[in-house]
C-alpha positions in Angstrom: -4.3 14.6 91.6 -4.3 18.4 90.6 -5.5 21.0 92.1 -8.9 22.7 91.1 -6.4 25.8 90.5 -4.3 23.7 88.0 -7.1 22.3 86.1 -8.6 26.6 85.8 -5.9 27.7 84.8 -5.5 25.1 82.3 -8.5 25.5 81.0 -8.5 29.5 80.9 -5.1 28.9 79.4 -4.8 26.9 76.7 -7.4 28.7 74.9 -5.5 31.9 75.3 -2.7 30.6 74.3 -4.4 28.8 71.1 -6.1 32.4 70.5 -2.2 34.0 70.8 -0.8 31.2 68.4 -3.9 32.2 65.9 -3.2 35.7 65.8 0.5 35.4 66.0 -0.1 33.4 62.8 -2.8 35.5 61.1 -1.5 39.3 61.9 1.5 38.6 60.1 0.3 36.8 56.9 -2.4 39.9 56.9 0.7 42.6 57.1 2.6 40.7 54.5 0.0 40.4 52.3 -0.9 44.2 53.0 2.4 45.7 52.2 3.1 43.6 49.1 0.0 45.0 47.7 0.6 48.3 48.8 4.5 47.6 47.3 2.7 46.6 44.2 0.3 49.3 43.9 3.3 52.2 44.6 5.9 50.3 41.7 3.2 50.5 39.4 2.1 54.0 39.6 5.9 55.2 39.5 6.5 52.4 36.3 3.1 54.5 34.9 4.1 57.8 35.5 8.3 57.0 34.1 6.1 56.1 31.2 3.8 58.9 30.4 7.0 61.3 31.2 8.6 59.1 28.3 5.5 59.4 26.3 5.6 63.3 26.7 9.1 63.4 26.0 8.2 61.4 22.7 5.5 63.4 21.6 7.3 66.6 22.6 10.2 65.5 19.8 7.5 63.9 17.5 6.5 67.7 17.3 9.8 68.9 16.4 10.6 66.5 14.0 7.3 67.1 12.2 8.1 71.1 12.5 11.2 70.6 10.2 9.6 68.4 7.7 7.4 71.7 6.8 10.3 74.3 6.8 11.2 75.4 3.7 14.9 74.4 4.2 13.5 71.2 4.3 11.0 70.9 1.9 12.9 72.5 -0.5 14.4 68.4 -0.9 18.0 70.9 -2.3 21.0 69.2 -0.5 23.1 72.5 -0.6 20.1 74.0 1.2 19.3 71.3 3.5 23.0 70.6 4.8 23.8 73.8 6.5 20.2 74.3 7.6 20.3 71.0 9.5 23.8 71.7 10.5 23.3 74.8 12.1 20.1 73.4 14.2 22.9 70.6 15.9 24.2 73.5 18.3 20.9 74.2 19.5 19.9 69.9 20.8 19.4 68.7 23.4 22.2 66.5 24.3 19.9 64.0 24.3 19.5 64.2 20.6 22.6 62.9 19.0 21.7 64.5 15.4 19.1 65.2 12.7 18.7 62.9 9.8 17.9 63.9 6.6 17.4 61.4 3.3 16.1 61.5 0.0 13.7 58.7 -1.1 16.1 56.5 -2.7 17.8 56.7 1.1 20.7 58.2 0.7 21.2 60.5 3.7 23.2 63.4 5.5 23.3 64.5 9.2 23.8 67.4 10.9 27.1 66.2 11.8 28.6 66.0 8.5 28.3 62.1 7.8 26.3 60.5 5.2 25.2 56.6 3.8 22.3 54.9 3.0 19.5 54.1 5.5 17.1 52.4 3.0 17.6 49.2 5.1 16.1 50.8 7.9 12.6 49.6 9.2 11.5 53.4 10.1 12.9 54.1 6.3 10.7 51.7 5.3 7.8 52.3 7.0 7.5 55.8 5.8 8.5 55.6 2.1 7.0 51.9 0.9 3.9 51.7 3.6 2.9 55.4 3.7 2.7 56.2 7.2 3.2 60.1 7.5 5.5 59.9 10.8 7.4 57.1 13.1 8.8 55.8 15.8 11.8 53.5 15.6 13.0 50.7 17.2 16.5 50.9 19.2 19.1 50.7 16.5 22.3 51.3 16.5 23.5 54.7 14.4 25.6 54.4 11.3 27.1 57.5 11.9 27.8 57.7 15.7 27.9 54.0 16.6 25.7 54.9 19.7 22.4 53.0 20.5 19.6 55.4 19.5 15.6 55.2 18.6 14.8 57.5 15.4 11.5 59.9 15.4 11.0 60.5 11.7 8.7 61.9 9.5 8.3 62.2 5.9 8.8 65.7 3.8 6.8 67.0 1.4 6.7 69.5 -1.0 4.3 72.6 -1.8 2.6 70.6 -3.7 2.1 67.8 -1.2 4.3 65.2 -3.2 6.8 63.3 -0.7 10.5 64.4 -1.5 12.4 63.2 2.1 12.2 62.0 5.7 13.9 64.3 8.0 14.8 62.9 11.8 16.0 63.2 14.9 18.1 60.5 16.1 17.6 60.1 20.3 20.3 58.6 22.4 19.4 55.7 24.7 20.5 57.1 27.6 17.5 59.1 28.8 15.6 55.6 28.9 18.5 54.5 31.2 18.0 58.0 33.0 14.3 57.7 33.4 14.3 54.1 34.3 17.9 54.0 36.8 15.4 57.1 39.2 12.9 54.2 39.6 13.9 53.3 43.3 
């Protein structure tokens, strides 16, 4: 037979350990559930603020790009006056911008690094000489003049007497979206 001491402590026991098992159970699953959704929360703040920085970084060359279409070296839609107006900006990118873009409406274009082609097959073309949109935002495509992966910022040109003549661009390398998105840790 057991003792009356056996059958106490058995009985204060078991509970505790039943309590101790609970807890040992429930604590953890809490924790884990607790620092995946503060993991969560943090990623996707950084992920939000990468993208407003890129958003910023956008709109800053948006701006630019917009700045050249109403110079008059521009607007003037003369080759011989465009060519070494957009060739003596290049020296003055950011590395990040590759070149400037400029074409006529037929898409014939020259860069500020001397090379030349045809971009009417290009969906920012496109988009701003058949659809009317005033500015634009490319896709990643891969330049005909460099070879490197690049988005184009592009915006149409227009005369004095508001009559479209152009698109002039900036063509943006890739690598600052690398950049931006290898410093999210």
């Amino acid at each position: 037979m057991k003792s009356i001491k056996t059958k106490m402590m058995a009985y204060f026991l078991a509970p505790i350990l039943v309590a101790f098992l609970i807890i040992g159970i429930v604590i953890p699953l809490n924790v884990s559930k607790t620092v995946n959704n503060l993991n969560n929360s943090l990623t996707t703040n950084i992920v939000e603020a990468r993208a407003a920085e890129i958003g910023k970084y956008i709109d800053g060359y948006s701006q630019l790009v917009k700045f050249w279409s109403e110079t008059n070296g521009i607007k003037s839609a003369d080759l011989a006056t465009i060519k070494p107006y957009i060739e003596t900006r290049q020296a003055g990118l950011k590395s990040d911008v590759a070149m400037i873009i400029y074409s006529d409406l037929n898409g014939d274009y020259i860069t500020s690094l001397g090379g030349s082609g045809s971009i009417s097959d290009r969906e920012y073309f496109i988009e701003l000489t058949k659809n009317n949109k005033e500015a634009t935002v490319s896709d990643p495509v891969q330049s005909k003049s460099t070879g490197q992966n690049t988005f184009i910022i592009a915006s149409i040109v227009k005369n004095d007497k508001g009559e479209k003549t152009g698109i002039v661009a900036a063509s943006i390398s890739l690598n600052i979206f690398n950049t931006a998105v290898s410093d999210i840790k």
